[in-house]
N, C-alpha and C positions, 0 to 999 in steps of 0.2 A: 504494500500500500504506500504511494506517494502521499507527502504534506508537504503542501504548497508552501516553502519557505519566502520569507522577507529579504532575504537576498538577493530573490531573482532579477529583479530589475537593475539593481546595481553590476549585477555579471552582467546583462543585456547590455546597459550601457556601457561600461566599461569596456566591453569586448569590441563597439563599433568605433572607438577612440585609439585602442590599445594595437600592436600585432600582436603581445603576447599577456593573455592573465592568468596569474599565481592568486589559487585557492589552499591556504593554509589553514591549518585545524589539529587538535589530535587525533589519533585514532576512532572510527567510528562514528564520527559527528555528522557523517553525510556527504561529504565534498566529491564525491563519484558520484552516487546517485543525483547531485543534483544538478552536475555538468555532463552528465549521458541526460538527463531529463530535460534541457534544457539545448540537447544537440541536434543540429539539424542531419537528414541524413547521410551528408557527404561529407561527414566530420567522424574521421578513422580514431580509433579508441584502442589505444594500449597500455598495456601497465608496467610497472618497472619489477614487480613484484616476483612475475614470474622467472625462475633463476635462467633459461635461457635468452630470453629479450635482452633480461637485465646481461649477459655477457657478451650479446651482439653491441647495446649500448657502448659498451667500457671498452670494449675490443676495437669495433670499428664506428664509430661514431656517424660519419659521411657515411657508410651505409647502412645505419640504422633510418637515416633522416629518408635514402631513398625510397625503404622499405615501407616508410610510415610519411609519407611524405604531407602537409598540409591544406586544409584544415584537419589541424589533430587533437586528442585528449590524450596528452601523455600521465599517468597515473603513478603516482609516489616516487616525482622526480628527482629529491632529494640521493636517490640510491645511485644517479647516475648524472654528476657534476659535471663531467666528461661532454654532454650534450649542449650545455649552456650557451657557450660560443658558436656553436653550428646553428644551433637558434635563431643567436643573433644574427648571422649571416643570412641566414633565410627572410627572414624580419626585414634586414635591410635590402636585399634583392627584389622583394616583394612591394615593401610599403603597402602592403593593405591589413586594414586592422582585423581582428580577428584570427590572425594565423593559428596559433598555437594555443589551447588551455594547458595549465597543470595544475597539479595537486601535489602536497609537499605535507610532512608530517610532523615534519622537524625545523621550523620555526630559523631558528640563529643561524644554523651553517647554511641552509637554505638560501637565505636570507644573502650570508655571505658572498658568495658565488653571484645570487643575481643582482646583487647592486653592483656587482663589478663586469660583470658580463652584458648586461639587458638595461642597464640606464637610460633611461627615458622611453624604454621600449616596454615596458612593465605596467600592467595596473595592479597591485598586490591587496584583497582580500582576505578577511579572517570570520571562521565560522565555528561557532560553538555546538553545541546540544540545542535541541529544540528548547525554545520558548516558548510560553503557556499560551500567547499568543495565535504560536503554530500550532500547538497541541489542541487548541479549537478552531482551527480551521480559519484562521483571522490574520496567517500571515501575512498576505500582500497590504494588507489595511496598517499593519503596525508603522509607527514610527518612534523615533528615540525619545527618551523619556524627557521629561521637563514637569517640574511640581508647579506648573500653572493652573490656576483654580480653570480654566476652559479644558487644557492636557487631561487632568483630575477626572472630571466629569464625564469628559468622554471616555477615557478608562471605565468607571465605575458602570456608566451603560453598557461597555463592551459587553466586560466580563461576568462570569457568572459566578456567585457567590462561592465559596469552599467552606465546608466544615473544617474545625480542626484534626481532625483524624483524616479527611482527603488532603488536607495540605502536606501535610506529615508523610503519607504516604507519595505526594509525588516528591518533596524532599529525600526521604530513603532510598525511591526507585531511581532516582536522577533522568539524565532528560536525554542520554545519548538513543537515539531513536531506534536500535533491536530491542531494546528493552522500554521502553517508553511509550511501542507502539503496539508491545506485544504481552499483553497481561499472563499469557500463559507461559513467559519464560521466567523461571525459576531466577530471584533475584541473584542470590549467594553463588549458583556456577556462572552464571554468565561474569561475574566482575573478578571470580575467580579466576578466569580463562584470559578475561581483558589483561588482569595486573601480570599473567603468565606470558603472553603474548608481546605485553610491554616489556617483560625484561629482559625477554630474547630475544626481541627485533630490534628496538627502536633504542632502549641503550647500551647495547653493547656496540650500537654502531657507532654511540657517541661519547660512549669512554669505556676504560677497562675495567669494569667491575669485576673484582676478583673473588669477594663474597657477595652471593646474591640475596643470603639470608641477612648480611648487613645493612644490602640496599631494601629489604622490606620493611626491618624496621626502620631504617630511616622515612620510607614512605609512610610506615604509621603515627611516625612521630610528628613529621608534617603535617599530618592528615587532624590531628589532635591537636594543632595550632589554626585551624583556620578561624578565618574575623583576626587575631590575635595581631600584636607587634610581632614581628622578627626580630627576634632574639639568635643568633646564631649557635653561641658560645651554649646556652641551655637545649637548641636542636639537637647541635654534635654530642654535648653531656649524653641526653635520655637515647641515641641512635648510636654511640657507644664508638661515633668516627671521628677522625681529627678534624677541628673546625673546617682546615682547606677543604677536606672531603666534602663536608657536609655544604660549603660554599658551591662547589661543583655539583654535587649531583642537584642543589638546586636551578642551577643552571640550566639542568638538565630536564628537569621538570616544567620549567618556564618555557624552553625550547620547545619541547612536548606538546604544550598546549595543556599540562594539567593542572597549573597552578596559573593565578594573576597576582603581580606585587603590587602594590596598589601605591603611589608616591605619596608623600606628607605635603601639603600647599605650601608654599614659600613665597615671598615676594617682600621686597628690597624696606618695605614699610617697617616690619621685624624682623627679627635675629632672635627669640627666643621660642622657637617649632622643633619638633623632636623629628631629628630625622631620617630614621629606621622606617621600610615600609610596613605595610600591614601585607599580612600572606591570606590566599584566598584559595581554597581549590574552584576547581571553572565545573567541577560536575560532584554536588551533593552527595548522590547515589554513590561515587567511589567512595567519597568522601566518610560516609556512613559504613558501606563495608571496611573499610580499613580499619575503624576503629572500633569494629566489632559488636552495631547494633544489632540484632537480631531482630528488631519487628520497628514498625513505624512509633505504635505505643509506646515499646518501650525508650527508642528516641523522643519523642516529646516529653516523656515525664524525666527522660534523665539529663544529666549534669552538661550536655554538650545541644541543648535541643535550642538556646537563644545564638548560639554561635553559627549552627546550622542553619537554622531560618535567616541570622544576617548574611552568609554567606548565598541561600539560595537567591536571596534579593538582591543581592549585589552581583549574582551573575545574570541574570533576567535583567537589570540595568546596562549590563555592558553588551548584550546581545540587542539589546535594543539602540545601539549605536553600532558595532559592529556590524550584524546583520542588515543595514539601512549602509554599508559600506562608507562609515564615518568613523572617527579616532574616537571615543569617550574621553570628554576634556574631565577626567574623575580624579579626585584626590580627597585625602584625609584632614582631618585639624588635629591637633593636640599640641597644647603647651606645656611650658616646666610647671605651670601653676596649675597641671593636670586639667584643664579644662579640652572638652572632645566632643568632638562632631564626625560621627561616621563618616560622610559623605558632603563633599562638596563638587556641585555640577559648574564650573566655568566655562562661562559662555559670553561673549561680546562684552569680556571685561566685565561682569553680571555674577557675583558668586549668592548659587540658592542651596541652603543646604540643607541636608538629609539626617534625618535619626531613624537608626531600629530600632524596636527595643520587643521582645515579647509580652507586649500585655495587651490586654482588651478593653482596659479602661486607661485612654493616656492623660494628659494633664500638663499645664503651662511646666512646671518643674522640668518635665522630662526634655522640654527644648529650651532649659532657660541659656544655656553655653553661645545658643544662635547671636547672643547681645556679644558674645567677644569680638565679632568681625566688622560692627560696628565702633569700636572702639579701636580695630586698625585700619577704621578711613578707607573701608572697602562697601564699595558698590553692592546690599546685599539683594536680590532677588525674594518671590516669595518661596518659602518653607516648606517641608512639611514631616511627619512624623509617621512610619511607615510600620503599622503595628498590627494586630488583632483584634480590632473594633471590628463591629460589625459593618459599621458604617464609617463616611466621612464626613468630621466632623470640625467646625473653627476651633481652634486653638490660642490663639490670637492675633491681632488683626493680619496678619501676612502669613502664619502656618496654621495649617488644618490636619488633622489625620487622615491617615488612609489607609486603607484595610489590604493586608496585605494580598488576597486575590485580585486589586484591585488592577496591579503593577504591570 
């Protein structure tokens, strides 16, 4: 079953601009299916996966290009860097846009290679797990988020209410789409097969893990920090690796597509912002197996169920700028005099900013920190406070709540 993702328009245009677009993501999230879904029929589809293609790739490069020649889908090009520059050459013999798609799984080195190969020949996109949006059929209609009492409204019309135990449950199951779209697959092997998957494809191609039972717990340890500061020096402690280690393999997780670090807001006004990011996993559902919940209930009553709900909200805001093929102008507040503000949305020099909190009854308290940005002579937007009401509701005169199905 297809779901019409918020993306599509952005590949469309993009691709009549571009000769070549890079669809990056982690594992799973979709980026095949929705660049075959979106191909017309004389747009030839290969993957790099398969270990022969992949050795025509790296062997002879110029006659891979012949064999597959364009309009093409090249599929988890990252396996073969080797092609990049023939690309280009094609790109620039050609100049028509649309030559080439690809798909890349691995973010950074990715990354590397085509800003040095395809500059100016690139359109580069990034695509997460389905959003609630899409998971009701509402993708083409979405746009990026913004807590304007008009944005607000027309959310709360969209969407359709969530009990807390359906919320819960799509926070557990997470949003990557075999499992998201399919109630019958058993949660526990499916993310047991993904985390298996990941650690013998994807990083061993990007460093040398030499214990794999080190690198799990280090991915549980991460996984038990999300919403959280990054603290390094406490990751490496409880994951049992030397901070470098622990340094890298986050690296490697961000390259991945499984974590976001979220930056602390700065500007020239103060000097007193803490400046460690905040660490995020980008899919809940890992997020929850990893650290060993076993049902939806018993994450919501236990000890990681406000971390989790800020994390699922904070990836359903970045897919709603993503997805819309836009940067999330996102960042954090916190000072030395502890004062904090999850989220800050900057936009046309306009800072509006965000609180989670798990409850259902919120209250002026819970957003009273919103007055610090006022006092650094920043332009602030309106508010709002993004919780478990049932409804939305004023808060004071510029933030209101809003429930978090609303999002």
């Amino acid at each position: 079953m297809y779901v019409s993702r918020t993306l599509e328009p952005a590949v469309i245009r993009a691709s009549g601009q571009f000769p070549v677009l890079l669809l990056t993501g982690a594992r799973q999230v979709g980026k095949t299916t929705l660049l075959r879904h979106l191909s017309q029929d004389d747009r030839g589809y290969v993957t790099l996966d398969d270990p022969l293609v992949l050795s025509l790739a790296r062997s002879d490069p110029a006659l891979f290009m012949q064999r597959f020649p364009p309009p093409a889908l090249i599929d988890e090009i990252q396996h073969a860097p080797e092609l990049l520059p023939y690309i280009k050459m094609a790109a620039d013999r050609s100049g028509e846009p649309g030559l080439f798609w690809l798909t890349g799984s691995q973010q950074f080195h990715l990354m590397q290679g085509v800003s040095e190969s395809l500059a100016g020949r690139v359109a580069v996109l990034h695509l997460l797990g389905l959003s609630r949006a899409e998971l009701l059929g509402q993708g083409p209609e979405a746009t990026p988020f913004l807590p304007t009492p008009a944005e607000l409204a027309r959310r709360s019309a969209q969407r359709n209410p969530l009990t807390l135990q359906a919320l819960y449950r799509l926070i557990w199951r997470g949003a990557l789409p075999a499992i998201a779209l399919n109630e019958a697959m058993e949660r526990d092997l499916f993310y047991s097969s993904y985390v298996q998957t990941y650690l013998q494809r994807d990083v061993r191609s990007l460093a040398r893990v030499g214990d794999e039972l080190a690198f799990l717990r280090f991915l549980r340890a991460a996984a038990a920090r999300t919403s959280q500061l990054l603290n390094l020096a406490d990751l490496a402690r409880d994951a049992d690796v030397a901070p470098n280690t622990a340094r890298h393999w986050l690296s490697i997780l961000q390259t991945a597509g499984i974590v976001h670090l979220l930056e602390p807001y700065h500007s020239n006004v103060t000097q007193r912002l803490v400046k460690a990011p905040k660490l995020y996993f980008l899919d809940t559902g890992l997020a929850a197996y990893l650290t060993a919940w076993a049902s939806p209930e018993t994450l919501e009553a236990g000890a990681m169920s406000g971390a989790l709900l800020e994390t699922w909200i904070v990836a359903e805001l970045l897919k709603s700028y993503w997805h819309a093929g836009r940067q999330p102008p996102f960042y954090y507040y916190r000072d030395k005099d502890l004062r904090e503000i999850d989220l800050l949305l900057v936009q046309d020099g306009i800072v509006y900013p965000l609180e989670i909190k798990k409850t259902a009854s919120p209250g002026r308290e819970d957003v009273r920190h919103f007055a610090a940005l006022e006092r650094l002579g920043l332009r602030v937007g309106p508010g709002a406070l993004i919780c478990l009401a049932e409804q939305s509701l004023p808060l004071t005169a510029s933030v209101q709540s809003v429930p978090a199905w609303a999002i």
